[in-house]
N, C-alpha and C positions, 0 to 999 in steps of 0.2 A: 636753263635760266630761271625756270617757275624756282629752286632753290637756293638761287642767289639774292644776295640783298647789301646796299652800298655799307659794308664794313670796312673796306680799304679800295683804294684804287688800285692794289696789286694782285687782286683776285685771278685777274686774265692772266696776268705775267706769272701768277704761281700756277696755275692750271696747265698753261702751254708748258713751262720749262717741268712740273714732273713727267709730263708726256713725253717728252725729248728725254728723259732718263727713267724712261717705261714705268712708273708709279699712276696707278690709278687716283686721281682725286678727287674729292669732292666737295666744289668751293664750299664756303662757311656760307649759309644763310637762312633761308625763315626755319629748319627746324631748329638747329641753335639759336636763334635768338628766343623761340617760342619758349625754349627749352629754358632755356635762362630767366627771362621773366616768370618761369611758373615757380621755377625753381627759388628764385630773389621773392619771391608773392610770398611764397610755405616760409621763408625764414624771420621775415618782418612778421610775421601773426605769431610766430616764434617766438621772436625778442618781445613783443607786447605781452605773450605768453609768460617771459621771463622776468619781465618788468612788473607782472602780476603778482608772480610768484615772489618775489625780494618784496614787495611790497607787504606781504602779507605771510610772510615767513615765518612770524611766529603765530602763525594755525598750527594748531598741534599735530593733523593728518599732514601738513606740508611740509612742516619742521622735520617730521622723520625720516622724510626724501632726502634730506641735505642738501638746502636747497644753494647754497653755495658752489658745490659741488655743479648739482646741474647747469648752474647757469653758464658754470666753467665749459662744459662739455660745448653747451650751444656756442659759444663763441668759438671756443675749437673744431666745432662743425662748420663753423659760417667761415673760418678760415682754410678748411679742408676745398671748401664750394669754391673762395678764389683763387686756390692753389688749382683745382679739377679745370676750372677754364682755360686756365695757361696751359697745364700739361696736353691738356686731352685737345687743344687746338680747336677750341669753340672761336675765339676771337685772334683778330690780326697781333700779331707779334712782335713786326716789325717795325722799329720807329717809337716804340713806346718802352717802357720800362720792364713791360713784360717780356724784354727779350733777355732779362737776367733770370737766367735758366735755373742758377743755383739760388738764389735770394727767392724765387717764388716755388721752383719745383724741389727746392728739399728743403727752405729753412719755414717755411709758408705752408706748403700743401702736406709733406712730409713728417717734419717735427711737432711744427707749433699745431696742426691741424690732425692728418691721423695715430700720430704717436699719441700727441696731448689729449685728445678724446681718447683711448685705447688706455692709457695710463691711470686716466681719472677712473674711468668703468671699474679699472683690475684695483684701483686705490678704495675705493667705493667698496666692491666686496667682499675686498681683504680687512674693511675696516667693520663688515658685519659681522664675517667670521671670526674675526676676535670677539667683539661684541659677547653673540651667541654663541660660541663656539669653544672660546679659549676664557671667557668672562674677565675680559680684558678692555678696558676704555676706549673709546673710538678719539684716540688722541695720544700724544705720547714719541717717543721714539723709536717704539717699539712699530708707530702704525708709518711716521716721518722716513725713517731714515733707506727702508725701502724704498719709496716714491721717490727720495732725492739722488741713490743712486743711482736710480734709472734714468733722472732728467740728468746727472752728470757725464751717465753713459751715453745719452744721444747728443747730449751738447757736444762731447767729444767725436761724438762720429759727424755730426756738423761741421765740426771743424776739419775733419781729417777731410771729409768729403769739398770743403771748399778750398782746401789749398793742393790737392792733389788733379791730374791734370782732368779737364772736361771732356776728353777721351775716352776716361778709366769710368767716367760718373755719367754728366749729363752733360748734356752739349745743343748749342742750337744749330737746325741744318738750311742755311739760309734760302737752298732753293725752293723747299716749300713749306717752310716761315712758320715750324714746329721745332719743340725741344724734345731731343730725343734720349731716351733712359739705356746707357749699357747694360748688357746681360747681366754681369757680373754684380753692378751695380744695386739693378732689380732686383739679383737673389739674396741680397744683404737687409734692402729694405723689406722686401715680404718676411723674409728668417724673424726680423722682429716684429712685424704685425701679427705675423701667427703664434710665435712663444706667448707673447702679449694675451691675442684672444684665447690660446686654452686656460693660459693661467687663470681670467675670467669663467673658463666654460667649468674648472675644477673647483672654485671657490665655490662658484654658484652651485653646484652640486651640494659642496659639502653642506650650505646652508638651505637646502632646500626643505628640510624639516622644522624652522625655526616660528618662532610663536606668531600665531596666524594674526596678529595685529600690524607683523611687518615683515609675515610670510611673501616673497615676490617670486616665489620660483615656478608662476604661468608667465606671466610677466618675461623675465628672465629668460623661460626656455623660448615665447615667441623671439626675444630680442636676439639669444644667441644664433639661434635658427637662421633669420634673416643677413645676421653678418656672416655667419660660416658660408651660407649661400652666394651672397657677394663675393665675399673672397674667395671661392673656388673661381667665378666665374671672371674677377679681375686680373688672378693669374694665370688663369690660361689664356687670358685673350692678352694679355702682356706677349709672352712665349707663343701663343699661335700664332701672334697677327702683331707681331712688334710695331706696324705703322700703321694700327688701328683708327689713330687721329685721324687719317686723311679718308677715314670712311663713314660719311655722316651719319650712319646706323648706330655703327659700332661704338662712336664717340658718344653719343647723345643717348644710347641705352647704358651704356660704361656709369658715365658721371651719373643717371640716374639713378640707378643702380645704387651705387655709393650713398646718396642721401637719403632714398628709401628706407636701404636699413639704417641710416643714423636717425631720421625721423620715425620709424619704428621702434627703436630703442625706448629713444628721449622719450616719446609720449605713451608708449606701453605703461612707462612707470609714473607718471606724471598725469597722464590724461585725468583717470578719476577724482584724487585731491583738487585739483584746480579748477574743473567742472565742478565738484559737490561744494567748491566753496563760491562757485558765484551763484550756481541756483540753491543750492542747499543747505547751506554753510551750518547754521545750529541742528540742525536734522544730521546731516554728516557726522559734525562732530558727537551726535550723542551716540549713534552708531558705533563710531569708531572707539570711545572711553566705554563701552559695554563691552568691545572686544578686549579689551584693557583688561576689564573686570574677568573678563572669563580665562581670562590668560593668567591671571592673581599678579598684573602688573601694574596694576594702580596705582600701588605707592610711589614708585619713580615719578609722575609726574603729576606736579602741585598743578590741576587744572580744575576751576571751575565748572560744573556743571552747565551745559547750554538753556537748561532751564531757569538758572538765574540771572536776576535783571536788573537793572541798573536804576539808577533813579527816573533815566528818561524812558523807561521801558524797553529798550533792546538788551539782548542776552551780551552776558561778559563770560571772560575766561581769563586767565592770567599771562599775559602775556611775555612775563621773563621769569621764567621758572621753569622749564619745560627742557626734559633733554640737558640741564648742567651736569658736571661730571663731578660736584660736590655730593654731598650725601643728599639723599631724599628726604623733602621737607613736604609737610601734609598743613594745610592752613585751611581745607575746606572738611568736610565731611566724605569720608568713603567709605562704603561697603566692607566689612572686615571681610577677606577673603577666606574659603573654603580650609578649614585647616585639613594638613594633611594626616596622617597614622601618629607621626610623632612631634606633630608643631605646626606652625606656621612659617611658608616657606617666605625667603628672603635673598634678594639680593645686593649688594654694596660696592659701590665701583673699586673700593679699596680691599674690604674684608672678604668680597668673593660671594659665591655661592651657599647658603648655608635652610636653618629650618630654626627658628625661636621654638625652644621647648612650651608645652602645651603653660606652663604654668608662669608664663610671661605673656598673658595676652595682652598687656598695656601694653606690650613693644609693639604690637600690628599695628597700632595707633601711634605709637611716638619711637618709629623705628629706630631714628639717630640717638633716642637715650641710652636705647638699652644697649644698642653696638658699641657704644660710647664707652659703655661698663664695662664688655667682657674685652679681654684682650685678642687678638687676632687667633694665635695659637689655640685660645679655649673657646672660640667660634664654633659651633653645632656645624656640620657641613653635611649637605645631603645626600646621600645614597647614590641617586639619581643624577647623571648629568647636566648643569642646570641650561635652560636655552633661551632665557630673558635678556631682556636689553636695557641700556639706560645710555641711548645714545642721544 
């Protein structure tokens, strides 16, 4: 009784009737609930977190999160958290809406929650590795049409899954007031959690040598770490212990488990921009346009200096210009960067990769004139790989 707590008046009646069909149970109570509130606590400082970050979007160390992006994931995580309640049998089932097993345990917990975050992640580093990688715009068809196949591939298996019978899928078991996952079922939905997170774990690889202004590959390998760790341990405890739910341990480490590494992720990549922009915000930013400068990617974005100041004495920066997929436009003063052996290196979301010969040094300055002149084909292009960004 110290673990139970009034969440339904059918607590007793589900405890006796698994006893009478030999199932060990463990009514729902104070550690699920503790469980739940910590859990509800971390995602509201979350959304505030997220309401910070849209707000302030265009900070140039926050803009290069994508910060769209993130905010997307945290809602997909906060739906993963009320899909985890239902399935994993934290709260009563019965009598409420949570007994539609397919609407919260595959369209809710499944699609819209760990597909939808796992989607975003792998959309996210397949849009860097173009970026850096392929010197290809972080937008396009080329970045779309991928992500939309895959939301067309789960919709459809959404669908195949809800009109095919609750037998084959999920099903609820009234006598003790859980939905439960077929085998088969389960091995369809991990098959694409796991294709998903290598495809993640391989991108990130491939970009983990990229210019250290928006190098994320500690980051990355904490975050990867943490979810391959979870998912080993969420399928086997699927497969070892199919009716895990009804073991208040195993439920309440499970679902934590899960947000751990989602809140591990999200805030690995996130934590220091949104910190250094509330206690530090001009100091950050000068920090972060020196890594600019040392990278020779300055020119991509038209940013004020934090040292300059407005009429009312606080520091400005430009706040719509930063990260467009138009050409690079310069309206403040920068640094001409380091030239290299045969020019000044350059990159153009359109023209690519290249290096302005030594005897164009007005282009370092007024980069779009002199791309303007030459035609695509008679573009200098450099030796070297290029591993810049203009996202």
């Amino acid at each position: 009784m110290g673990n139970q707590l009034s969440f339904s008046q059918t607590e007793h009646r589900r405890e006796e009737m698994s006893q009478n069909l030999g199932y060990r149970l463990d009514p729902r109570g104070k550690a699920d609930g503790i469980m739940i509130i910590i859990i509800s606590c971390v995602y509201s400082i979350n959304v505030v977190a997220v309401l910070f970050m849209l707000w302030n979007r265009k900070y140039p160390p926050l803009k290069c999160k994508s910060p769209v992006l993130m905010a997307c994931m945290m809602v997909a995580g906060i739906l993963w958290f009320v899909g985890d309640i239902q399935a994993n049998g934290h709260v009563p089932l019965e009598h409420t809406p949570l007994r539609n097993c397919k609407a919260f345990g595959v369209w809710v917990r499944i699609l819209l929650g760990v597909c939808t975050l796992s989607t975003l992640i792998a959309m996210r580093s397949y849009g860097l590795f173009r970026v850096f990688c392929k010197n290809q715009p972080f937008r396009g068809r080329g970045l779309y049409v991928p992500y939309a196949a895959y939301c067309l591939c789960m919709l459809v298996y959404g669908i195949v899954s809800q009109v095919v019978s609750p037998s084959l899928t999920i099903h609820y078991l009234l006598h003790v007031d859980i939905c439960y996952y077929e085998t088969g079922f389960k091995a369809s939905m991990f098959a694409i959690i796991w294709v998903t997170w290598l495809i993640v774990a391989i991108l990130s690889w491939r970009i983990r040598h990229i210019k250290s202004s928006f190098n994320e590959a500690r980051e990355m390998l904490i975050a990867c770490t943490a979810v391959f760790v979870v998912l080993i341990f969420t399928t086997v405890m699927h497969y070892a212990v199919p009716l895990f739910p009804l073991n208040v341990r195993l439920r309440v480490l499970t679902t934590s488990f899960d947000h751990l590494a989602t809140n591990v992720f999200w805030w690995s990549i996130m934590a220091v921009p949104i910190v250094s922009c509330v206690v530090r915000r001009d100091v950050y930013l000068e920090e972060w346009m020196d890594k600019l400068r040392q990278d020779g990617l300055q020119r991509m974005y038209d940013v004020q200096s934090p040292n300059a100041t407005n009429n009312k004495g606080s520091s400005v920066y430009n706040r719509n210009s930063l990260f467009t997929a138009d050409y690079a436009r310069l309206h403040t003063e920068m640094p001409v960067p380091k030239p290299m052996n045969s020019g000044y290196p350059y990159f153009d979301p359109v023209y690519g990769a290249g290096v302005y010969p030594m005897a164009h040094t007005d282009a370092v300055l007024y980069p779009t004139a002199y791309i303007e002149e030459v035609p695509h084909h008679a573009a200098p292009q450099s030796k070297k790989k290029h591993r810049g960004n203009l996202w």
